[in-house]
C-alpha positions as CSV (number, residue, x, y, z in Angstrom):
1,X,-7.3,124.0,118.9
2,X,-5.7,125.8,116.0
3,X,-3.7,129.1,116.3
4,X,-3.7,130.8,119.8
5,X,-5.4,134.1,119.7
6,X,-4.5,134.2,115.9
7,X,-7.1,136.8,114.6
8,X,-5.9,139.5,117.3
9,X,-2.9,140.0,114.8
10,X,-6.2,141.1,112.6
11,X,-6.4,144.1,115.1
12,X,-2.9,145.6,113.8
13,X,-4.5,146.5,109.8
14,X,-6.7,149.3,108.6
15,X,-8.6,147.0,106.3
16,X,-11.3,145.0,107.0
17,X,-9.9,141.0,107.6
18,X,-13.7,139.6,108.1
19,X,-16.3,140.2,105.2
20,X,-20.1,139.5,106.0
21,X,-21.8,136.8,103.7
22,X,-25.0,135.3,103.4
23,X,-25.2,131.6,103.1
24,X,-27.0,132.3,100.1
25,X,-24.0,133.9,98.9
26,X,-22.4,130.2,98.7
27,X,-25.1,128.5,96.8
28,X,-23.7,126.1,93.9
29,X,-20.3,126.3,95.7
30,X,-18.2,123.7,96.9
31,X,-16.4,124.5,100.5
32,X,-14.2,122.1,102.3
33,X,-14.3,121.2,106.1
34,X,-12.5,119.1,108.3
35,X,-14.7,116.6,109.1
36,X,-13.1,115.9,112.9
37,X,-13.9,119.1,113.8
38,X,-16.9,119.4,112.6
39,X,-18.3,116.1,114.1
40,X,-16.7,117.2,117.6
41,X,-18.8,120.1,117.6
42,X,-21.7,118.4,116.7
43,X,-21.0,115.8,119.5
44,X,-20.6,118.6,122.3
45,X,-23.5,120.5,121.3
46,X,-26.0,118.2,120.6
47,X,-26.9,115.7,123.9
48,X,-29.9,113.9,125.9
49,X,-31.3,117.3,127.8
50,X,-31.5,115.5,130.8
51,X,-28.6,113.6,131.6
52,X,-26.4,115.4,129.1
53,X,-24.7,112.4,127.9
54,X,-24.3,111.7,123.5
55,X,-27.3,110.9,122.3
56,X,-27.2,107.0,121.1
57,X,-29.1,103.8,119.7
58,X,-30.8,100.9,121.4
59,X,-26.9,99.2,121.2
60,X,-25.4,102.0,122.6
61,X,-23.8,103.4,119.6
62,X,-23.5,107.2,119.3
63,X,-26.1,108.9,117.3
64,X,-25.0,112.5,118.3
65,X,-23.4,113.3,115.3
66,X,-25.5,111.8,112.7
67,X,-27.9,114.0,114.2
68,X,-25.6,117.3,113.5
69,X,-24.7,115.6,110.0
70,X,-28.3,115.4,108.7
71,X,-29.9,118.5,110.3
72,X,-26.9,120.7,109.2
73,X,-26.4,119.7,105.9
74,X,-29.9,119.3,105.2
75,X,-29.9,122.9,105.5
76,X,-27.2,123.5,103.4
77,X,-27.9,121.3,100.8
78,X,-31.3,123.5,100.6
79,X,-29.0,126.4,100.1
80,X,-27.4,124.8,96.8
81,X,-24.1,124.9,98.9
82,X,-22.1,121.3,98.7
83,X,-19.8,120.7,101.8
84,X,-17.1,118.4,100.6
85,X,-16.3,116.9,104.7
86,X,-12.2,116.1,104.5
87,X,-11.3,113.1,107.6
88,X,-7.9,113.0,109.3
89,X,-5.3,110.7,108.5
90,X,-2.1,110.5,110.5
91,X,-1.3,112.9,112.7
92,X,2.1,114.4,112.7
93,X,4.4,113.3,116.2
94,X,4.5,117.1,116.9
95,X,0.8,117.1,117.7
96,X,0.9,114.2,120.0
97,X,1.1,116.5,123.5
98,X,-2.1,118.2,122.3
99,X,-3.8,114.7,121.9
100,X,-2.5,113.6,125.2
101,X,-3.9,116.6,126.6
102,X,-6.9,116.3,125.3
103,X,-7.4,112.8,126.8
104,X,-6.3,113.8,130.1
105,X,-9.1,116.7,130.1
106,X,-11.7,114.0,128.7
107,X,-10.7,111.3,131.6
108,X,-10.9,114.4,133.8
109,X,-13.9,114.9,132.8
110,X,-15.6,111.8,132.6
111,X,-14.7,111.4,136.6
112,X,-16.2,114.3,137.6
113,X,-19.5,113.7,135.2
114,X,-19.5,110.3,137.0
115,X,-19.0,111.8,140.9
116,X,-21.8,114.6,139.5
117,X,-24.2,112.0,138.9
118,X,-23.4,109.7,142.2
119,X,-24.1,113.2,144.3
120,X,-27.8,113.4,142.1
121,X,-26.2,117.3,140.9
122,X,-27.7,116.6,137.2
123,X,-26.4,120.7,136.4
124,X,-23.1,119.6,137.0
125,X,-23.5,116.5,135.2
126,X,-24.4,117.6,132.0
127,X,-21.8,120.6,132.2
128,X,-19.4,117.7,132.2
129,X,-20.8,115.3,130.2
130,X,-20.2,117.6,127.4
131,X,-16.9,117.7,127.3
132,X,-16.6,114.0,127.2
133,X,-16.4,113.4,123.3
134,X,-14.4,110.5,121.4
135,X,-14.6,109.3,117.9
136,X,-14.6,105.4,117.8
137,X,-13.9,103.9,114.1
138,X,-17.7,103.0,114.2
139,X,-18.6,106.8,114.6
140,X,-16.2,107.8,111.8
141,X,-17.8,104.8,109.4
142,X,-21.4,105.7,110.1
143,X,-20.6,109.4,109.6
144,X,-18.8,108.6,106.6
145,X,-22.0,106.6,105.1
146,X,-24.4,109.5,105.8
147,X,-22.5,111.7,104.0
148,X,-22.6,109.3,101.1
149,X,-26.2,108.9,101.4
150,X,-26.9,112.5,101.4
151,X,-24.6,112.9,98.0
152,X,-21.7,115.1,99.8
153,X,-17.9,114.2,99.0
154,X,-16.0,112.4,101.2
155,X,-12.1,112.7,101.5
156,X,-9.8,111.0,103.4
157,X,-6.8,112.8,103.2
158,X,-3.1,111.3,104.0
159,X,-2.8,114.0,107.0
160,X,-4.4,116.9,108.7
161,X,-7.6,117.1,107.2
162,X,-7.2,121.3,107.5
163,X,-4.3,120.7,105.3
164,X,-5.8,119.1,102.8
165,X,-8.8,121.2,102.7
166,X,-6.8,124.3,102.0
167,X,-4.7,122.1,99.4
168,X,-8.1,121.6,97.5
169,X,-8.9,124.9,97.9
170,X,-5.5,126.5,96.4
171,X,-6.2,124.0,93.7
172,X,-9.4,125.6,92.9
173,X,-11.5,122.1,93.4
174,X,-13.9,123.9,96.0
175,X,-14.6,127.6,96.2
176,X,-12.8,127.4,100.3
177,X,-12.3,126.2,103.1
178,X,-14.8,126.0,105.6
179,X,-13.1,126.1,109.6
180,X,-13.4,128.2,112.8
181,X,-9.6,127.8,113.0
182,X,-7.1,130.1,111.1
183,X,-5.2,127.0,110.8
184,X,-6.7,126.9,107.5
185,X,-4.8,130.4,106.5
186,X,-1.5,129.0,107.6
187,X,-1.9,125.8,105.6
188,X,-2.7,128.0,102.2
189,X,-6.2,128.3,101.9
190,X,-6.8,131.3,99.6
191,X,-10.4,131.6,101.2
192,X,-11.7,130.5,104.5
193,X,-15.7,130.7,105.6
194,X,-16.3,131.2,109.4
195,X,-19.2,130.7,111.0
196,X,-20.8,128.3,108.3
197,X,-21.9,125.6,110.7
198,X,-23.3,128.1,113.7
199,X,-25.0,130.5,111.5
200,X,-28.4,131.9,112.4
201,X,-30.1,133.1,115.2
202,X,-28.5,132.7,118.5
203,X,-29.5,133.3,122.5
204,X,-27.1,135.3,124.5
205,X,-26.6,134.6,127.9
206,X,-27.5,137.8,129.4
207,X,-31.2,137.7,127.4
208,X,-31.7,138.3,123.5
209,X,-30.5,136.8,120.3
210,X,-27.8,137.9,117.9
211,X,-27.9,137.4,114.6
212,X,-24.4,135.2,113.2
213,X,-24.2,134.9,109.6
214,X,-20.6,133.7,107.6
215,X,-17.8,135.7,107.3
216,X,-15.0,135.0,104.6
217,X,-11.2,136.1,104.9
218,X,-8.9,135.9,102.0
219,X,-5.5,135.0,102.7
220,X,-3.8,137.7,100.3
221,X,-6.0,140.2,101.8
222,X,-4.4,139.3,105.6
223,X,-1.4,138.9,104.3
224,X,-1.4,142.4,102.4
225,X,-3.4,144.1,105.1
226,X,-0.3,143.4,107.8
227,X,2.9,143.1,104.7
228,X,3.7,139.6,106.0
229,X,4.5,136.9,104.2
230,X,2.7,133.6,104.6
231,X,5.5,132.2,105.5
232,X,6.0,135.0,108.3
233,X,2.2,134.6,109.3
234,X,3.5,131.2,110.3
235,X,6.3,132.1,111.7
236,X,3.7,134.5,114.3
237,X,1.8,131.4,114.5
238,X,4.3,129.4,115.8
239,X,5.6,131.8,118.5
240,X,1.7,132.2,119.4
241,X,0.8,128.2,120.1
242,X,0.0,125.9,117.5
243,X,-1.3,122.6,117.3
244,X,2.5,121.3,117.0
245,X,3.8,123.8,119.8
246,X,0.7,124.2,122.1
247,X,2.2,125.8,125.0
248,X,3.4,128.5,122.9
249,X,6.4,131.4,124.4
250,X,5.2,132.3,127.8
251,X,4.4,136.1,127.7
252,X,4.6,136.0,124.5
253,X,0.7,137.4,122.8
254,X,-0.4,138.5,119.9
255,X,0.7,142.2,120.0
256,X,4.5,141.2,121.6
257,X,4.4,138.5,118.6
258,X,3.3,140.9,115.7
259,X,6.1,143.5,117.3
260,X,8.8,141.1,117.1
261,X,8.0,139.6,113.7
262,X,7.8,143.5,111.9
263,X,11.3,143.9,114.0
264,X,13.2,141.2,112.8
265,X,10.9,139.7,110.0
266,X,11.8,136.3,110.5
267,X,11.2,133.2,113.3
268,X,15.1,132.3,113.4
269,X,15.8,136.2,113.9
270,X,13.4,136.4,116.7
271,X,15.0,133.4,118.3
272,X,18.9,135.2,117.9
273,X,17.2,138.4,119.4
274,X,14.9,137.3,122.3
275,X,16.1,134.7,125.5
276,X,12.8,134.0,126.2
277,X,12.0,132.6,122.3
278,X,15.2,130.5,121.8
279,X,15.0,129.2,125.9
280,X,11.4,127.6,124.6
281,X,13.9,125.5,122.3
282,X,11.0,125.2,119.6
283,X,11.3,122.9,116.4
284,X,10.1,126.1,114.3
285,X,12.0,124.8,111.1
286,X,10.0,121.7,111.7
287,X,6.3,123.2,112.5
288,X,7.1,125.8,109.5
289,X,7.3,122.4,107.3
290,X,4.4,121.2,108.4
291,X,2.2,124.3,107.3
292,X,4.2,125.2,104.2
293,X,4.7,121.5,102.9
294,X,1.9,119.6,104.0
295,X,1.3,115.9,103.7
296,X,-1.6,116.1,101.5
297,X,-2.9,114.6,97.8
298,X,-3.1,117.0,95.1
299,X,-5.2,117.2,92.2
300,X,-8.0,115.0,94.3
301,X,-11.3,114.5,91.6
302,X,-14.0,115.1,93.6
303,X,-16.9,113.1,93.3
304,X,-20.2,114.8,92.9
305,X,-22.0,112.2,90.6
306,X,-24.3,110.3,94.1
307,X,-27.0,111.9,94.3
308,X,-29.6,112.6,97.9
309,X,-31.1,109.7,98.6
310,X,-34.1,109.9,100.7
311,X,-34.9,106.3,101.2
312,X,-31.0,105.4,101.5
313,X,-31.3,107.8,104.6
314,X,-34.6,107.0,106.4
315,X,-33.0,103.3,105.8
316,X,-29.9,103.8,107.7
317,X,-31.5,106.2,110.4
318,X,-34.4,104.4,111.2
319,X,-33.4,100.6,110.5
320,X,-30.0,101.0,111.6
321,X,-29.8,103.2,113.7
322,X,-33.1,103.0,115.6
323,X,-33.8,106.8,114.7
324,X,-37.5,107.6,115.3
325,X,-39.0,107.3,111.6
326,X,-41.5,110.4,112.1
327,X,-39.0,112.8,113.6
328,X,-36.6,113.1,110.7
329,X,-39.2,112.4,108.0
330,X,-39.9,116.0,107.2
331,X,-37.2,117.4,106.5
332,X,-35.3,114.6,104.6
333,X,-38.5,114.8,102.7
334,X,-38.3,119.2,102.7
335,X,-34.6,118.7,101.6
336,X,-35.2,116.1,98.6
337,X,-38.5,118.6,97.6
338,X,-35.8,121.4,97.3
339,X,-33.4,119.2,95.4
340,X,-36.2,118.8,93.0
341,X,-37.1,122.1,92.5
342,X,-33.8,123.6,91.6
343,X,-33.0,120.7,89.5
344,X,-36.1,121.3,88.3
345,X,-35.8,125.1,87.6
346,X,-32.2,124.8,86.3
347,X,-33.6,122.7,83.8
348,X,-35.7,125.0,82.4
349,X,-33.0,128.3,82.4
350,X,-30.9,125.5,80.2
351,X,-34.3,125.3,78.0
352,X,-34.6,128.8,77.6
């Protein structure tokens, strides 16, 4: 979920928060991504047209993802850019409301996906089925082995996997962090890329297409941009609606939030000031912890030494995973042609 309505606090500076990139603009970088999130998406968009259910093998498992994981990262592996994929570890107690709720919505969902289906209203169906996405330890493994095949780090970090990412990031071991939340800005990330895994040409729903291509924000240029301090851009964060607090301060948005933190400039001077904020009883000392002291490694080496291995993956897909051999054959086959070339052409700068 993130930061509720985070980047409308962008609205109250002069200077430009979101800088247009190219992908090509990351090529021969390392950026970080939680890995959860990234398979969730991948889960909700990608689904059997008809019935709109995850995609899966002749055993049932869920394929879904491994389809997002090789298509995506094929394409950015052609772009010389190495996504280093960070997994969850334990979840801090505060978040456990928003992973209730999010099980209530999927069982929610899940009924009326099944009642769609028993009335024969396939629309409906898939518009349900969507939102019915879990990650089983079998999902997670798989996911994890792909990656390996393909050559990209894997971390599993102690934590939030956001957290960790933006650790690795302040510690200069990948260029940034890659996220559609501004979580990552709250845990310390000096640079966050939007967009990365949604970039290209898109359909808009009254007709057309819109270009989207990466944006980058810098966290000293936010923090500069509005003169808070990170630890105040927390602080606005918290009264917003985090991950740890999800229900937020009734009433309380993103202008009301940026008024009160420029007034009294801290979270425990807000609460002295305004009933509403200490009514809401928030553990803001504890949630401020959470962003500001992380439970995360440091100074993680990354492995880069595996290498793309085109057999490794056909192997897995095909063998394992009952993937169709001649769907997925061209581009593993495009990708490791790439690899070759700039290895190739790298070689012969170093020559010259």
């Amino acid at each position: 979920m993130g930061v509720k309505n985070l980047s409308d606090i962008f609205e109250e500076t002069d200077i430009n928060i979101r800088i247009e990139k190219e992908l090509s603009d990351y090529s021969s970088k390392l950026l970080a991504l939680d890995a959860f999130n990234v398979l969730f998406q991948f889960m909700a968009s990608i689904r059997d047209s008809s019935t709109g259910q995850s995609l899966v093998d002749d055993d049932g498992h869920v394929t879904s993802h491994l389809v997002g994981i090789l298509t995506r990262n094929s394409n950015l592996i052609q772009e010389g850019i190495i996504p280093v994929y960070v997994f969850d570890g334990q979840s801090h107690e505060l978040k456990d409301q928003v992973k209730e709720e999010r099980r209530e919505r999927r069982d929610m969902a899940e009924e009326e996906y099944e009642k769609a289906v028993e009335e024969g209203d396939m629309v409906r169906a898939r518009k349900f089925a969507s939102r019915v996405n879990k990650l089983t330890s079998t999902m997670i493994e798989d996911a994890k082995k792909l990656l390996n095949l393909m050559g990209l780090p894997v971390v599993q970090a102690p934590g939030e996997g956001e957290a960790q990412a933006a650790q690795m990031a302040a510690e200069g071991k990948v260029y940034a962090t890659a996220s559609q939340d501004y979580d990552a800005l709250l845990f310390g990330s000096p640079i966050m890329v939007r967009n990365l895994n949604i970039t290209g040409r898109r359909s808009l729903p009254g007709g057309g297409t819109k270009i989207i291509r990466p944006e980058e924000i810098e966290l000293n240029r936010v923090l500069d941009g509005l003169n808070f301090s990170r630890e105040q851009l927390v602080d606005i964060g918290i009264l917003l609606g985090s991950d740890f607090n999800p229900d937020g301060i009734y009433g309380i948005g993103p202008k009301t939030a940026y008024k009160y933190m420029k007034k009294y400039g801290s979270f425990e001077e807000v609460e002295a000031h305004v009933d509403k904020v200490a009514d809401a009883n928030i553990p803001f000392k504890e949630i401020r912890k959470i962003f500001l002291q992380p439970n995360v490694k440091h100074n993680i080496d990354l492995d880069t030494s595996h290498k793309f291995d085109a057999d490794g993956i056909l192997n897995f897909l095909v063998e394992e995973r009952n993937f169709s051999e001649g769907r997925y054959t061209n581009l593993i086959k495009k990708t490791q042609r790439v690899i070759d070339e700039k290895q190739k052409q790298q070689s012969l700068d170093d020559f010259f």
